[in-house]
PyMOL CGO cylinders between C-alpha atoms (Angstrom):
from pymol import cmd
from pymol.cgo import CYLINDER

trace = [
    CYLINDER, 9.09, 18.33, -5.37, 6.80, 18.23, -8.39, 0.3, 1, 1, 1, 1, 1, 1,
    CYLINDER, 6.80, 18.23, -8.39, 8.60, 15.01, -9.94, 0.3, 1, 1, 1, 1, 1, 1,
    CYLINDER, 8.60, 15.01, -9.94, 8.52, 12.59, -6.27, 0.3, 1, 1, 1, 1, 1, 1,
    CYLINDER, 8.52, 12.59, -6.27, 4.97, 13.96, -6.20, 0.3, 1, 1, 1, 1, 1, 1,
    CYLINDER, 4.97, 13.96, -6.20, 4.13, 12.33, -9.69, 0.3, 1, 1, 1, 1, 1, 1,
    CYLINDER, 4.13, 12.33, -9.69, 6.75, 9.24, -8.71, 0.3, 1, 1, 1, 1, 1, 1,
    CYLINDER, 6.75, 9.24, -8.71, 4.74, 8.52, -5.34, 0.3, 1, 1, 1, 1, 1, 1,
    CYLINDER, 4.74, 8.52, -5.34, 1.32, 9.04, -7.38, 0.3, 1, 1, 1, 1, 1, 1,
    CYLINDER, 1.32, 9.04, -7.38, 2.15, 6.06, -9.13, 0.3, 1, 1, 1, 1, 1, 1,
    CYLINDER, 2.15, 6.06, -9.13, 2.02, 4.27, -6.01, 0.3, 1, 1, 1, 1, 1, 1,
    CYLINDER, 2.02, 4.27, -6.01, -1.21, 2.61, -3.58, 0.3, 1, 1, 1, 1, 1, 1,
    CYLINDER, -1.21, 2.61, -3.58, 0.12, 3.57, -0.89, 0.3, 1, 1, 1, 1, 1, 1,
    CYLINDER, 0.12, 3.57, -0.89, 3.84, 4.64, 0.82, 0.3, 1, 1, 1, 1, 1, 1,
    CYLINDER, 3.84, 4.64, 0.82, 5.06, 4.44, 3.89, 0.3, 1, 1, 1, 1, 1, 1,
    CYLINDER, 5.06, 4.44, 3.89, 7.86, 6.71, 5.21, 0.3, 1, 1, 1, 1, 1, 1,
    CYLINDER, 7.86, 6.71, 5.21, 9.72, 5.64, 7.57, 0.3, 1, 1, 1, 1, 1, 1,
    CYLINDER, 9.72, 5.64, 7.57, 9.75, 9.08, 9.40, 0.3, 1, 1, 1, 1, 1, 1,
    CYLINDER, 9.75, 9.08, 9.40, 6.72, 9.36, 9.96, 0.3, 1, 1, 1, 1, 1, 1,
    CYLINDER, 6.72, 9.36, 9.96, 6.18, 5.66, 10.78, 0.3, 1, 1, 1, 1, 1, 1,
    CYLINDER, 6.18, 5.66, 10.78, 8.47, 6.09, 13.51, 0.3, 1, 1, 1, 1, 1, 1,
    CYLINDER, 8.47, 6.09, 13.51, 9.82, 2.33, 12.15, 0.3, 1, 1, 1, 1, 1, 1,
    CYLINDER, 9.82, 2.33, 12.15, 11.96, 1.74, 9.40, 0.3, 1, 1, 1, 1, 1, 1,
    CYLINDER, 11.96, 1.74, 9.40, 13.75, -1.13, 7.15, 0.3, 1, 1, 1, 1, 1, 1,
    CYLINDER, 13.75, -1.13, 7.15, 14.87, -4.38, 7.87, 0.3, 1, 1, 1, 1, 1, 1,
    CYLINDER, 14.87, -4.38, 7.87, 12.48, -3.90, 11.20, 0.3, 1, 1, 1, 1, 1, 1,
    CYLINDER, 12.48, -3.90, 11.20, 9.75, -6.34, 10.08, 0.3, 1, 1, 1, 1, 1, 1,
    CYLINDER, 9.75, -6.34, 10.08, 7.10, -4.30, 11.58, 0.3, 1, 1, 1, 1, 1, 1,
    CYLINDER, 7.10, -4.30, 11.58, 7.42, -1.61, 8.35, 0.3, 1, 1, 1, 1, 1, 1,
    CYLINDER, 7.42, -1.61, 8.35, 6.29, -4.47, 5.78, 0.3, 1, 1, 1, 1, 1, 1,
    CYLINDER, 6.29, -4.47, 5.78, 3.74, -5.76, 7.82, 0.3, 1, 1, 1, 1, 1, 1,
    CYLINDER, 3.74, -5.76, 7.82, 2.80, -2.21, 7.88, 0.3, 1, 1, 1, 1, 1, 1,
    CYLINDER, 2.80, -2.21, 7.88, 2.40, -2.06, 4.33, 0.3, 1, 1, 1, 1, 1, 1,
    CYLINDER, 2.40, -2.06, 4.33, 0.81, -5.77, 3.96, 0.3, 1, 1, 1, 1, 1, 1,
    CYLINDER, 0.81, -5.77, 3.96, -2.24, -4.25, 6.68, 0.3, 1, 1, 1, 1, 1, 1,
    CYLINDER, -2.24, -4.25, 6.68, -2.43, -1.15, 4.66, 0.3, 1, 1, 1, 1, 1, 1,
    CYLINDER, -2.43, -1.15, 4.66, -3.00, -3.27, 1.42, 0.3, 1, 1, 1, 1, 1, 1,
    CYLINDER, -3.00, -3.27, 1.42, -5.50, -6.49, 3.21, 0.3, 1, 1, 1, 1, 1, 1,
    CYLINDER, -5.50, -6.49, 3.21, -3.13, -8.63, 1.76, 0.3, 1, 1, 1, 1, 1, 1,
    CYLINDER, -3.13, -8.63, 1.76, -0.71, -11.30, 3.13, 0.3, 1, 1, 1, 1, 1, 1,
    CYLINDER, -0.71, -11.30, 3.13, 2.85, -11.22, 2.98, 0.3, 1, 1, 1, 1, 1, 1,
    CYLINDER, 2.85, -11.22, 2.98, 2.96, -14.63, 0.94, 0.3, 1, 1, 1, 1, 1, 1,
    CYLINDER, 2.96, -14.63, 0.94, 1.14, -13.12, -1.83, 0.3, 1, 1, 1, 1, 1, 1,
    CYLINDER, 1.14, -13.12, -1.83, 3.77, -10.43, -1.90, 0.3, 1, 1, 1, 1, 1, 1,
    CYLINDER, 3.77, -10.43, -1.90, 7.01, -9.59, -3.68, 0.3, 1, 1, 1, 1, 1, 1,
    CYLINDER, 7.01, -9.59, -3.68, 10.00, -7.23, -2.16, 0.3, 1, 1, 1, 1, 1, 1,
    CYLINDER, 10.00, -7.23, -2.16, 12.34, -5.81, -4.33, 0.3, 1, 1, 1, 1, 1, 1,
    CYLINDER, 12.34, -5.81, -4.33, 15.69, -4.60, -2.84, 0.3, 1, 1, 1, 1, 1, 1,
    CYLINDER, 15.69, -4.60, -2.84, 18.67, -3.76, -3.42, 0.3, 1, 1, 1, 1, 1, 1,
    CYLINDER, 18.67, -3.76, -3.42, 20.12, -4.63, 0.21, 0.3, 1, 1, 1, 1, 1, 1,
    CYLINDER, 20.12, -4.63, 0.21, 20.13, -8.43, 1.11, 0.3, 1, 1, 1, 1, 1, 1,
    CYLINDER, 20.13, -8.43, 1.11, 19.58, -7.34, 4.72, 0.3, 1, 1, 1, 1, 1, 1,
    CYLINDER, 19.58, -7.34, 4.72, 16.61, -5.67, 3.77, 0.3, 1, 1, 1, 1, 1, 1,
    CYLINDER, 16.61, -5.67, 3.77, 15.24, -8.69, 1.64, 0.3, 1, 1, 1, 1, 1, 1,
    CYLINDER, 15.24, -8.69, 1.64, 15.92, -10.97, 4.65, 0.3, 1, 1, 1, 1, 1, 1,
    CYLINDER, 15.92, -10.97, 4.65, 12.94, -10.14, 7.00, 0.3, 1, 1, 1, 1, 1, 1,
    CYLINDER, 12.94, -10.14, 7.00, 10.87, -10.03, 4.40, 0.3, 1, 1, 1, 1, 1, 1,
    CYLINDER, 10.87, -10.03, 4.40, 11.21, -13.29, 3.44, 0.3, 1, 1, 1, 1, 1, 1,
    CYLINDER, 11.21, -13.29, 3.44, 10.53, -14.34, 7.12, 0.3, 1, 1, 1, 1, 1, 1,
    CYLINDER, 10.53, -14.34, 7.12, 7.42, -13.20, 6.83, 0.3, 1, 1, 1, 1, 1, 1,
    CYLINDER, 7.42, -13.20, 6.83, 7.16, -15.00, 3.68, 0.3, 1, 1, 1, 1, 1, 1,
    CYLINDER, 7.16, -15.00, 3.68, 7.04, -12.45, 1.02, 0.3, 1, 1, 1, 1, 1, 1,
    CYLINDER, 7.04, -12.45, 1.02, 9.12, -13.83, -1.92, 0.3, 1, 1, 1, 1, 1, 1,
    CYLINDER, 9.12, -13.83, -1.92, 12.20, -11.34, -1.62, 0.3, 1, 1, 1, 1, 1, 1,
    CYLINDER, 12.20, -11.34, -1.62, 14.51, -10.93, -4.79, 0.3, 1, 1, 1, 1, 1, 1,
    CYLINDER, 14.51, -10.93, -4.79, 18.02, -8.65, -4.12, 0.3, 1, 1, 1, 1, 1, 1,
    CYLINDER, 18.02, -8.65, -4.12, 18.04, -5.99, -6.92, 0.3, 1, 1, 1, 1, 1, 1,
    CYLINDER, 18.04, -5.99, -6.92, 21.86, -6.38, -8.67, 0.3, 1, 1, 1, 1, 1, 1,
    CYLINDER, 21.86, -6.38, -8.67, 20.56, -4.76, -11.99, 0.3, 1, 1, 1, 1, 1, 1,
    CYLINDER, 20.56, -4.76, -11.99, 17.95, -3.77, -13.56, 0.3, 1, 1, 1, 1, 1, 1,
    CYLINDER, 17.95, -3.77, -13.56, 18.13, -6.87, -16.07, 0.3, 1, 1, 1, 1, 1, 1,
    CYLINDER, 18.13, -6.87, -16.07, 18.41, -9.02, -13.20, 0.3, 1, 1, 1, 1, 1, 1,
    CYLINDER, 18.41, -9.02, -13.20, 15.43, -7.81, -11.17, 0.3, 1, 1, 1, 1, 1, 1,
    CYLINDER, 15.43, -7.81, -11.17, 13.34, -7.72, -14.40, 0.3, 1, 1, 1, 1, 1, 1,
    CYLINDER, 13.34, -7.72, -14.40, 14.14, -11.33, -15.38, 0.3, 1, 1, 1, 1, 1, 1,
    CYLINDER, 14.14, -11.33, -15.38, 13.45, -12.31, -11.34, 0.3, 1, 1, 1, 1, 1, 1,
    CYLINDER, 13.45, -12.31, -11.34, 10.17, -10.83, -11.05, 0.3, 1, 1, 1, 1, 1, 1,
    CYLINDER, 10.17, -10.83, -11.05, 8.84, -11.67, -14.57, 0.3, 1, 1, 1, 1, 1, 1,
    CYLINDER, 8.84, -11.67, -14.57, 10.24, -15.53, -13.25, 0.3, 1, 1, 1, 1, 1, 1,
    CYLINDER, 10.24, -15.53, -13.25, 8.27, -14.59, -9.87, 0.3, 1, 1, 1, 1, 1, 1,
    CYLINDER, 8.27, -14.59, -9.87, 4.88, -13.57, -11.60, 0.3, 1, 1, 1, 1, 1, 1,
    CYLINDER, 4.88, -13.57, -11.60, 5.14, -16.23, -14.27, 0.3, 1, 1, 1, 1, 1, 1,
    CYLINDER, 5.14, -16.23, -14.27, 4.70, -13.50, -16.85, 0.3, 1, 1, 1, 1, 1, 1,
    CYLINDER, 4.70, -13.50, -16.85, 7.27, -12.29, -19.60, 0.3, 1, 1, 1, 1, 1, 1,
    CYLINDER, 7.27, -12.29, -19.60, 8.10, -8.61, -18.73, 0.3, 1, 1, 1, 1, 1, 1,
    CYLINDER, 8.10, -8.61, -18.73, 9.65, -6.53, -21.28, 0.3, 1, 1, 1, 1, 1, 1,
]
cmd.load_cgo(trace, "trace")
């Protein structure tokens, strides 16, 4: 319990889908967290490992890579911020 408590910590907010009473790919959950934030989905990126779970989040127009390894997602997001990531 101690170590999701420090993992979540890390976080601005989380949403759990049990207690959201919604949960992934419903689009309503990442609205969710775009309201929670004040920011728009466009200025957003969703990292997943699930293409169906990308999908409606890049209907709302978040910019939605599919997680295939860690490599991969490093190398897509650093591409996605414009930034070199180690």
């Amino acid at each position: 319990a101690a170590e999701v408590s420090a993992i979540m910590a890390r976080f601005d907010h989380v949403i759990e889908s049990s207690k959201a009473g919604v949960r992934k790919p419903d689009p309503r959950i990442y609205q969710m967290m775009c309201d929670a934030l004040g920011v728009e989905p466009a200025v957003c990126i969703y990292l997943d490992d699930l293409g169906i779970n990308c999908k409606p989040a890049a209907a709302l127009g978040m910019h939605a890579i599919k997680v295939t390894s860690g490599e991969q997602a490093l190398a897509d997001l650093s591409a996605a911020l414009g930034i070199l990531l180690p």
